[in-house]
N, C-alpha and C positions, 0 to 999 in steps of 0.2 A: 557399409555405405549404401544409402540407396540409387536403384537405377535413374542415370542420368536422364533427364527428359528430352537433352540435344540429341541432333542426329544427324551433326555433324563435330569434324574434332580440328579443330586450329593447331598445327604441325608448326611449332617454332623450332630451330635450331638455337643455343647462346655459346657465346665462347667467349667472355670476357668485358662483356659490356653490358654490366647491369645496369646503368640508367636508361639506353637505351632500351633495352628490354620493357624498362618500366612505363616508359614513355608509346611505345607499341602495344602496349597492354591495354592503355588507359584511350587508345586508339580505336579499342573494337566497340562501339555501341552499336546496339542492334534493339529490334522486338522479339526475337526466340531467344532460347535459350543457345547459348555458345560454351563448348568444352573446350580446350585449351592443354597442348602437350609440350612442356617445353624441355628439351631434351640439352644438358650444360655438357658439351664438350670435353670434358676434363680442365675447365676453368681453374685460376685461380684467384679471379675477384668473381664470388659466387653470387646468384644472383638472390635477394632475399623472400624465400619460399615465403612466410609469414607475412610481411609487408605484402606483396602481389596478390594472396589468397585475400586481404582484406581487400584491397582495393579495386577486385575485377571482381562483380556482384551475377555476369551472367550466368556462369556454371562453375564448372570444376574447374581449377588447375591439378593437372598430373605433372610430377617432378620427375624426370630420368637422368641420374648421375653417371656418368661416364668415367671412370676411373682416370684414363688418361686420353688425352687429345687424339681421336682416330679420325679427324678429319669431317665434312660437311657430307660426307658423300655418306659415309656408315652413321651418322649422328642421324642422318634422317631416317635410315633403314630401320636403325632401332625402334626409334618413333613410330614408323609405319607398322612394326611385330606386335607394338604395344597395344596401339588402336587397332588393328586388326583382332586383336584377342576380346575386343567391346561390339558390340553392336549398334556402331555408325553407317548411315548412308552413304556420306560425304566424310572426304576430306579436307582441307582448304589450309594453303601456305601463309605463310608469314616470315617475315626476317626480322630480325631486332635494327630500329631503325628508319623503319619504314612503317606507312601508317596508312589507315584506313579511313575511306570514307564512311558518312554513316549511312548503317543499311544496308554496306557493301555483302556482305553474307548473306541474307536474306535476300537479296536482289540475284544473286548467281543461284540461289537454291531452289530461288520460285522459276528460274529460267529451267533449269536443270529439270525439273518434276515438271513440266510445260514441253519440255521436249526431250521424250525419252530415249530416243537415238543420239543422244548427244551423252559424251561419258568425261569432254576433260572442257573445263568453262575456263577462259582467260577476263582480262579487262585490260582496254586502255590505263595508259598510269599519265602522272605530272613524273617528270623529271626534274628532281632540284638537285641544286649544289648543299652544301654540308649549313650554307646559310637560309638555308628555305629559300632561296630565290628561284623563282621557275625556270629553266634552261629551254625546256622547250615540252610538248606533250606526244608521247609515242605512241600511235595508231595503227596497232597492228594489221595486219588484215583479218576479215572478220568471216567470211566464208570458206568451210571446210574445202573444197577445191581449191582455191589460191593458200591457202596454208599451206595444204601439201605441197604445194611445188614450191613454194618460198621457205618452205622452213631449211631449201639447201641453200640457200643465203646468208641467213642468221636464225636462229632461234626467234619463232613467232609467237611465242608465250612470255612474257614478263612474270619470273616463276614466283615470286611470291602474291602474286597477283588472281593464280587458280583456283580450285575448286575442282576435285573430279571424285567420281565414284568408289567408293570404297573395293569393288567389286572386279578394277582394274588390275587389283596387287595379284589377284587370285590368278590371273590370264598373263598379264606385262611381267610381273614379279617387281622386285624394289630396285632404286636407282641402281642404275652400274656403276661399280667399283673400278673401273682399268681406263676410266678416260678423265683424268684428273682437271678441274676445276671445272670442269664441262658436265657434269653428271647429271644436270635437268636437262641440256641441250639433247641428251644420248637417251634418258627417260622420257622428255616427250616425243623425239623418234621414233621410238618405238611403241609407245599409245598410236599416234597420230594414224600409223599404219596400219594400226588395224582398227581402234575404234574413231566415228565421226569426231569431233573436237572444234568449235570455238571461242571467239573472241567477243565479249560483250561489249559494244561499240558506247560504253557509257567510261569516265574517269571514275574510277572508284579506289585509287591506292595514289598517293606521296610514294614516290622512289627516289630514296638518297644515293648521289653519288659520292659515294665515301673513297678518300684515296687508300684507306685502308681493306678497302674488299677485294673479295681473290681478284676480280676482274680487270682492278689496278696494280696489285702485286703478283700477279700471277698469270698476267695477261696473256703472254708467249707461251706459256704451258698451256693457257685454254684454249689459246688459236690451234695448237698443235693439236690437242685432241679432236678440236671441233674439225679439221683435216682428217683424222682421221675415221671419226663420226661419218662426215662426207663420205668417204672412198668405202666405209663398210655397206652403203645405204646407195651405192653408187648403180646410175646406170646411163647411157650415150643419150643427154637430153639437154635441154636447155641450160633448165635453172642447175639440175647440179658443175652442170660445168664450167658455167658463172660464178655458181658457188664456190668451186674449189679454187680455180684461177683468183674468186675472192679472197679467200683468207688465208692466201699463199700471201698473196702482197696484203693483206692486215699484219701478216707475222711480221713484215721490215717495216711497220710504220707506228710511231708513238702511240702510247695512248692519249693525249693530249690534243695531238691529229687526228686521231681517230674521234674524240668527242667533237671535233669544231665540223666536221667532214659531216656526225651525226646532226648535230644541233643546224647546219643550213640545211640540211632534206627535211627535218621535220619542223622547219616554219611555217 
């Protein structure tokens, strides 16, 4: 096979949901060329490798089959071993389900090579419900100073939303494993601190709220970890102590409430 001309690699995760996959696929238009990793979980409604390669024209797709379901957290690490073993600049996230603006790639890469102290790019996203209706638009903060002290509140990256350096795996190493459902919250902690990091103050991702994602079924296990995240990252300051007082009382409150709580701040 010849060398790819992208240089950059779109890191999917799938675990059972080939349409949407297929639908997130047909999501990425761009003017460069774009590689594409999408790594199946140990599915058993597989996603169809043949279909997807004819129907996404900008570069490769690479397949990585996972024997059995070892979770979002090692599905990505895999991913990250594989592209790592290519010679990509960038990375940039994706979920099946979620969709791209266009040019959303090309826009994070020409910011990325414009400012070379900068190693993990986010974007504002739309927030819909599972009907494509807008909920509301989440606007992260966008300067690496209020990041840092806000990321002990919540997670200020919208993770399939990023873009970062290939070059980070080599220093950060791949998501952690021991903080379950929380595994970007825990890997961009750990970027953030050491390398600059942000937010491109443009909409450039659809983000589905699906009741089926960890964050709805596994809500309680995330807050717990993200508690724990906090107190490993801890020290006598504002925002972490805001923080953790926060997702003490996130852990006793629905999810349900927790979206209506979201969706009036971000009007």
């Amino acid at each position: 096979m010849p060398k790819s001309l992208s240089n950059i690699a779109v890191l999917i995760p799938h675990y059972n949901n080939p349409i949407d996959l297929e639908k997130t696929i047909l999501s990425i238009v761009e003017l460069i060329p774009i590689d594409v990793f999408i790594v199946d979980d140990g599915s058993y409604q597989k996603p169809n490798q043949t279909k997807l390669k004819e129907i996404f024209t900008l570069g490769e797709i690479e397949f990585i089959e996972l024997q059995q379901n070892q979770g979002i957290e090692n599905a990505l690490n895999v991913g990250l071993k594989e592209i790592k073993k290519k010679d990509y600049k960038y990375i940039g996230r994706l979920d099946c389900g979620d969709f791209c603006k266009p040019n959303r790639f090309i826009k994070q890469i020409e910011y990325l090579n414009n400012n070379e102290d900068i190693y993990l790019l986010g974007t504002w996203v739309n927030i819909l419900n599972e009907k494509g209706n807008l909920l509301y638009v989440l606007e992260h903060p966008v300067t690496y100073n209020e990041l840092k002290k806000k990321m002990y509140l919540n997670s200020m990256f919208v993770h399939p939303s990023v873009v970062f350096r290939t070059s980070i795996v080599d220093s950060v190493g791949y998501y952690p494993t021991n903080f379950k459902a929380a595994e970007d919250y825990a890997y961009f902690f750990n970027i953030i601190k050491k390398y600059k990091s942000e937010n491109l103050p443009e909409i450039l991702l659809d983000y589905i709220v699906d009741e089926n994602s960890i964050s709805s079924t596994k809500r309680k296990l995330q807050v717990k970890s993200r508690i724990r995240i906090i107190l490993k990252h801890f020290y006598l300051g504002y925002y972490p102590i805001i923080g953790l007082f926060r997702s003490i009382i996130l852990y006793f409150v629905s999810r349900d409430l927790s979206n209506k709580i979201k969706k009036l701040f971000n009007k």
